[in-house]
ChimeraX commands (.cxc) that place a marker at each C-alpha (Angstrom):
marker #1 position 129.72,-50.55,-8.09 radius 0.5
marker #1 position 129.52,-48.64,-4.89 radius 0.5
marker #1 position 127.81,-49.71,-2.24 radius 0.5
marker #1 position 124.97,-47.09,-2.04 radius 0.5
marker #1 position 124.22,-48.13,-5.96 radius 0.5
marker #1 position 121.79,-50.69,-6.63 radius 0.5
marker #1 position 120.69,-52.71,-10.24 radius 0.5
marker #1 position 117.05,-51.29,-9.48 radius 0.5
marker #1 position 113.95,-51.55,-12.33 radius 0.5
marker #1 position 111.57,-48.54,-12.77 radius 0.5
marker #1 position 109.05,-47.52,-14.57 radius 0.5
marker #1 position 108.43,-44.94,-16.93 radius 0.5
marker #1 position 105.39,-43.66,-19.22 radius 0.5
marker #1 position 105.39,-41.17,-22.38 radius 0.5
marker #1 position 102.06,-39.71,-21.98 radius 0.5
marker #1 position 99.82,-38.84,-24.76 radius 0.5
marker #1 position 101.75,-35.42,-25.65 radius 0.5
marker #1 position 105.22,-37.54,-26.12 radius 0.5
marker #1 position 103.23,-39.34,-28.70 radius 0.5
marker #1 position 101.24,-36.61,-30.29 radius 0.5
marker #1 position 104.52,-34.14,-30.75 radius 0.5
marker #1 position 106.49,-36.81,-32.13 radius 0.5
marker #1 position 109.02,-36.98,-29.41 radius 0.5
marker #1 position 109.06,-40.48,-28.55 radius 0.5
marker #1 position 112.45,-41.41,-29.61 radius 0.5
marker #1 position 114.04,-38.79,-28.33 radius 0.5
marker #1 position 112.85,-39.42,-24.74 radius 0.5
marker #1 position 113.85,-42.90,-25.40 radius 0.5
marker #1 position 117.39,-42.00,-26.47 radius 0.5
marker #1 position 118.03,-39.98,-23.45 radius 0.5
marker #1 position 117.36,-43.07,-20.92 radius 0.5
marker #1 position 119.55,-44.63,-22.66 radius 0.5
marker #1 position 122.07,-42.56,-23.22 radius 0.5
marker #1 position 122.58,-42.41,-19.14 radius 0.5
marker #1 position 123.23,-46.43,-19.42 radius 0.5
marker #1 position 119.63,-47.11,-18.43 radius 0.5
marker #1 position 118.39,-50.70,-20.52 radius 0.5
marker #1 position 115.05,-50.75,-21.36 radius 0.5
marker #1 position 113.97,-54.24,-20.92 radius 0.5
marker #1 position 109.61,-54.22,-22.11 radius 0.5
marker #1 position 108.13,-51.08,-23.89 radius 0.5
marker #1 position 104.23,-51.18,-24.91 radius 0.5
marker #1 position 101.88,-48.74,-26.56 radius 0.5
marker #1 position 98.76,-48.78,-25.16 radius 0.5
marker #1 position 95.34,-46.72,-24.47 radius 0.5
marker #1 position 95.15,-46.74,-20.29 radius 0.5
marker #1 position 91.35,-47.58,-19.38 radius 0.5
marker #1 position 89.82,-45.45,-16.57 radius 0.5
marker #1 position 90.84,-47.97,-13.76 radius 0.5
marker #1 position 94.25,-48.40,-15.06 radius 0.5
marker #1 position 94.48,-44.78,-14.43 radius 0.5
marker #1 position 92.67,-44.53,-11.30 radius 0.5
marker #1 position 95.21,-47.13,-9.84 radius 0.5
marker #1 position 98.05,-45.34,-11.16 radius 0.5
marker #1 position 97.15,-42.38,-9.81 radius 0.5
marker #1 position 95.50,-43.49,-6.91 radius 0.5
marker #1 position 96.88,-40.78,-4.23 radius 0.5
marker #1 position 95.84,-37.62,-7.09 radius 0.5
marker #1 position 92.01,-39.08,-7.09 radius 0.5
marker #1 position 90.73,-36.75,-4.52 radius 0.5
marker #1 position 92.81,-33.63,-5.99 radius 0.5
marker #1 position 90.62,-30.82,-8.04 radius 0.5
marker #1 position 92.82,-30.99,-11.01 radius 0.5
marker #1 position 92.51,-35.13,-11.04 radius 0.5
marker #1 position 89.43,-35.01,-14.51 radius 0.5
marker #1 position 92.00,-33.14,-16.27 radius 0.5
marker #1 position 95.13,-35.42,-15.66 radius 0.5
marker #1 position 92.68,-38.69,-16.47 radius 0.5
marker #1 position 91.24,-36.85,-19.40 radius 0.5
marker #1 position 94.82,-36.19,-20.58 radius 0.5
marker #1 position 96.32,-39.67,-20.23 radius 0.5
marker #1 position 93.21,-41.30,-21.59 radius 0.5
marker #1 position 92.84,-39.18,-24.63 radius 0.5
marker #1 position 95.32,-41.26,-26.60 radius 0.5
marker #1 position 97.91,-43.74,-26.69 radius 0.5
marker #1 position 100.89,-44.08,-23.87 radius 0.5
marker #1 position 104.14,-45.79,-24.08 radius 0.5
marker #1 position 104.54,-47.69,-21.14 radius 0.5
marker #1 position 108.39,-49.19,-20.13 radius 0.5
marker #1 position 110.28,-50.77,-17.91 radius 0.5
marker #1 position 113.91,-49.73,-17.69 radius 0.5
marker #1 position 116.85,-51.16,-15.72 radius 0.5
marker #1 position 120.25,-49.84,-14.36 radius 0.5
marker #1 position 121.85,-48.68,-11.15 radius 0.5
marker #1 position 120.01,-46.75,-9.20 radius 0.5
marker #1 position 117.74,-47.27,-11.76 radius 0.5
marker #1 position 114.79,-44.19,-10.31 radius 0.5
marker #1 position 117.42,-41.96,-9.07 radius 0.5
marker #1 position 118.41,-41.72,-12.28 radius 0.5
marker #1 position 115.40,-41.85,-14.74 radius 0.5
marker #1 position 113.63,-39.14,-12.37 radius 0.5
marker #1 position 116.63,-37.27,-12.27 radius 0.5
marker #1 position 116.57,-37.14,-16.49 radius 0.5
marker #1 position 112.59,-36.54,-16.39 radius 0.5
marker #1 position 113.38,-33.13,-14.33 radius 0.5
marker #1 position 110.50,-31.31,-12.13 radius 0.5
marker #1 position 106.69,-31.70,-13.04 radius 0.5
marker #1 position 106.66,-28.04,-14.13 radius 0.5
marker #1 position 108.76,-27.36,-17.02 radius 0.5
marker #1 position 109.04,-24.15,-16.07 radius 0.5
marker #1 position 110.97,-24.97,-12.79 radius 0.5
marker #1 position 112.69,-28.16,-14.68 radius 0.5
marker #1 position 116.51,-27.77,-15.52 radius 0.5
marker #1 position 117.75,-27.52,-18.92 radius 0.5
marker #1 position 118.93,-30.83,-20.09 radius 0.5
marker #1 position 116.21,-32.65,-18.54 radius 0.5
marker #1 position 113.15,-33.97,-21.08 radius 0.5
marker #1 position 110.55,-31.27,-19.35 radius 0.5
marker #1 position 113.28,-28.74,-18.91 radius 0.5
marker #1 position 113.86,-29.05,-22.91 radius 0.5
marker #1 position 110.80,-30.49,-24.37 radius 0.5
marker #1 position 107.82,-29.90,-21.73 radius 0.5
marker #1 position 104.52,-27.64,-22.14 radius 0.5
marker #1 position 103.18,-27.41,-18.74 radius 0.5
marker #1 position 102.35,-29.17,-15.51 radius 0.5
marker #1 position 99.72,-31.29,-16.54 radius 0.5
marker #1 position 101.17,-32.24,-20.04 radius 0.5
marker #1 position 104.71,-32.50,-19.06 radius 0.5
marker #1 position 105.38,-35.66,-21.44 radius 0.5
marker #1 position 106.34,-38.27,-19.15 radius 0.5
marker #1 position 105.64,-40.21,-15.75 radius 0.5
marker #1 position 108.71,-42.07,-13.33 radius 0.5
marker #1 position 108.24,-43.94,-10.50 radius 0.5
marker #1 position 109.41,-42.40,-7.30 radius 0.5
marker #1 position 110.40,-45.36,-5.13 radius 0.5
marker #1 position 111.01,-49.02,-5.52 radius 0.5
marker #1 position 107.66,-49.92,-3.93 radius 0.5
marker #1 position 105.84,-47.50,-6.68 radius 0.5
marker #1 position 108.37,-49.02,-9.41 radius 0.5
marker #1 position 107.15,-52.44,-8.52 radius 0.5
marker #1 position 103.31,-51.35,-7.60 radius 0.5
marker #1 position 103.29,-49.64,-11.37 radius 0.5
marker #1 position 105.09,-52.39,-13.25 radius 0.5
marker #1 position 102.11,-54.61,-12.03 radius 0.5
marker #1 position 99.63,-52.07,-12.79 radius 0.5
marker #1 position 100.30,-51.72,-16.70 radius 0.5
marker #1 position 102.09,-54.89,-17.27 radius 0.5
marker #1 position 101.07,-57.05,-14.69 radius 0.5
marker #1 position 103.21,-59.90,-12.89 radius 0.5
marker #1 position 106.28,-59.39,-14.71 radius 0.5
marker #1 position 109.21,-62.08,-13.89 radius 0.5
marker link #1:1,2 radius 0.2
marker link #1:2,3 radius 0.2
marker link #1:3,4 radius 0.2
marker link #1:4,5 radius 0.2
marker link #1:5,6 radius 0.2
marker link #1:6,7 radius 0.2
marker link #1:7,8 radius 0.2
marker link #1:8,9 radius 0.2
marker link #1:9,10 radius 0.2
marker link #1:10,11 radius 0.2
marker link #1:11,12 radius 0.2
marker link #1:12,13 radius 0.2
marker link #1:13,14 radius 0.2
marker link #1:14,15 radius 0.2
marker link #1:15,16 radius 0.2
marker link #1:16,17 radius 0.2
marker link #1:17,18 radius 0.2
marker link #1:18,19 radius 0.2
marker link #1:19,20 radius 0.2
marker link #1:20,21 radius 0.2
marker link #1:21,22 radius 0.2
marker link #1:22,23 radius 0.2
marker link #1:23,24 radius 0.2
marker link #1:24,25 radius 0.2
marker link #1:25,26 radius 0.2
marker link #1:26,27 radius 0.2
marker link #1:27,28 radius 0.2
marker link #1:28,29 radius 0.2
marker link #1:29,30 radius 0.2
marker link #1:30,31 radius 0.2
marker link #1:31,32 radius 0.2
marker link #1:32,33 radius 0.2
marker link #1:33,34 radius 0.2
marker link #1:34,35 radius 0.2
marker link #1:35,36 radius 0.2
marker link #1:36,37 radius 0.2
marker link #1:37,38 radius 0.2
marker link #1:38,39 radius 0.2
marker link #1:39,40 radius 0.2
marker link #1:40,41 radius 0.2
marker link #1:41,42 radius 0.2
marker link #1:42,43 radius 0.2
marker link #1:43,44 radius 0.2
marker link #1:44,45 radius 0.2
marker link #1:45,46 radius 0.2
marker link #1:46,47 radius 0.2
marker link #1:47,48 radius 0.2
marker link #1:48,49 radius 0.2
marker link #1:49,50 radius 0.2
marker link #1:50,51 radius 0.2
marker link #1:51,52 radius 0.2
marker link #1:52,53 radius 0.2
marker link #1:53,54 radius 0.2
marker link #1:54,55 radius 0.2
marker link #1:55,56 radius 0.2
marker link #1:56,57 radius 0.2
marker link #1:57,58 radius 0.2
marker link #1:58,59 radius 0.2
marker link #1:59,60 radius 0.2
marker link #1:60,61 radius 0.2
marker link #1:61,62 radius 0.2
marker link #1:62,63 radius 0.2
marker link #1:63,64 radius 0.2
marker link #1:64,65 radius 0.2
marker link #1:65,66 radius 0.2
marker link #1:66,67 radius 0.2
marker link #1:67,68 radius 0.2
marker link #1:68,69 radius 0.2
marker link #1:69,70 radius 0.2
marker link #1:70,71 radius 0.2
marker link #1:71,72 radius 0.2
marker link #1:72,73 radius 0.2
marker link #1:73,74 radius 0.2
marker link #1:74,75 radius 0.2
marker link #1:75,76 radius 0.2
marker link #1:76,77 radius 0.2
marker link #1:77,78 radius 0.2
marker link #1:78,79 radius 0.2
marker link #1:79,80 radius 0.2
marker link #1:80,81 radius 0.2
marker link #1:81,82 radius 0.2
marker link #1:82,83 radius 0.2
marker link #1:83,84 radius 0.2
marker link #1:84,85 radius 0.2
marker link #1:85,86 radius 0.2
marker link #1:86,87 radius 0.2
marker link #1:87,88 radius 0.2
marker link #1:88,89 radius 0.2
marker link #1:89,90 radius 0.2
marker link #1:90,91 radius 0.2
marker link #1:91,92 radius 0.2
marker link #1:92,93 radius 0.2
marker link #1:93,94 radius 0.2
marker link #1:94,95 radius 0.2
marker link #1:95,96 radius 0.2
marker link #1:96,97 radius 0.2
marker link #1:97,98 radius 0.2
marker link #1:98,99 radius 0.2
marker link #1:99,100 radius 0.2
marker link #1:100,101 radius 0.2
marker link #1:101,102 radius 0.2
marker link #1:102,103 radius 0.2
marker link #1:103,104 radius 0.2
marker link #1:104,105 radius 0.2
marker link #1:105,106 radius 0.2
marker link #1:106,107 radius 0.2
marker link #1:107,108 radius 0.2
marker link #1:108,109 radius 0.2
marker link #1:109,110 radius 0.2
marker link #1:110,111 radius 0.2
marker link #1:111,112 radius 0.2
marker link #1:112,113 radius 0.2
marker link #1:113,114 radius 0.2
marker link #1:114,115 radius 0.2
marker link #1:115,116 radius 0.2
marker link #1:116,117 radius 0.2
marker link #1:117,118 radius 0.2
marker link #1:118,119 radius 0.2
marker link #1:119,120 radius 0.2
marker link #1:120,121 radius 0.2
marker link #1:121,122 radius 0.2
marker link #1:122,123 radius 0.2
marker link #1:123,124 radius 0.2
marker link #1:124,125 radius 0.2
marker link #1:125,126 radius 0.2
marker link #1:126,127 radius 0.2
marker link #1:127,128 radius 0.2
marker link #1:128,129 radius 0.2
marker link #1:129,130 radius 0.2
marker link #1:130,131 radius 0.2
marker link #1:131,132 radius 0.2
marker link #1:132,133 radius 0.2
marker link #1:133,134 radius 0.2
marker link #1:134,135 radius 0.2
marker link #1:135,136 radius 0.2
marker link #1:136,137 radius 0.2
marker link #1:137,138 radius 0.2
marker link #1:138,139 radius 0.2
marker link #1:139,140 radius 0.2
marker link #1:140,141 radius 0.2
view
């Protein structure tokens, strides 16, 4: 492994449109069809903290009622995945928050609606990795 790669965990979340449209597999597939091993996956309906933790730095934003009425209308899938360079990777699959900027090949370049239902969530660093892990699944060995 070179030295710049790391075993890293991240997390991910299928938001309620992943589930509604049926597309939960495929998402899955992809992740691991980059070598990523998903080590805990749970469906779950996020409560109004959960949310306002997860999106703690969004709270003060004008569009943040319509992102927590989104992820709160339904079920999510949360994970936790595992592989080298672990969030590099998975964000790098996930593609830009706008589908309409996203490549082709990534899930929102090939499967996303728009920016607010764009399907899934990745953690951006290894502190927000860890900081979300905790949030949806709590102290996880």
């Amino acid at each position: 492994m070179p030295a710049n790669e790391e075993i890293q965990q991240t997390f991910i979340m299928l938001k309620p449109d992943a589930i509604e449209r049926g597309l939960v597999g495929e998402i899955i597939s992809r992740f691991e069809q980059v070598g990523l091993k998903l080590l805990r996956m749970e469906t779950k309906k996020l409560s109004k903290e959960t949310v306002a933790r997860h999106y703690k730095s969004l709270m003060q934003k004008p569009f943040f009622p319509k992102l927590e009425a989104y992820v709160t209308r339904g079920a999510v899938v949360a994970t936790i995945w595992q592989g080298r360079d672990a969030i590099k990777v998975a964000r790098k699959i996930v593609g830009a928050t706008d589908p309409a900027l996203a490549e082709k090949g990534t899930i929102r370049g090939d499967l996303g609606s728009n920016c607010t239902e764009n399907l899934v969530h990745a953690s951006d660093s290894p502190e927000a990795a860890r900081s979300e892990i905790a949030n949806f699944f709590g102290k996880v060995a």
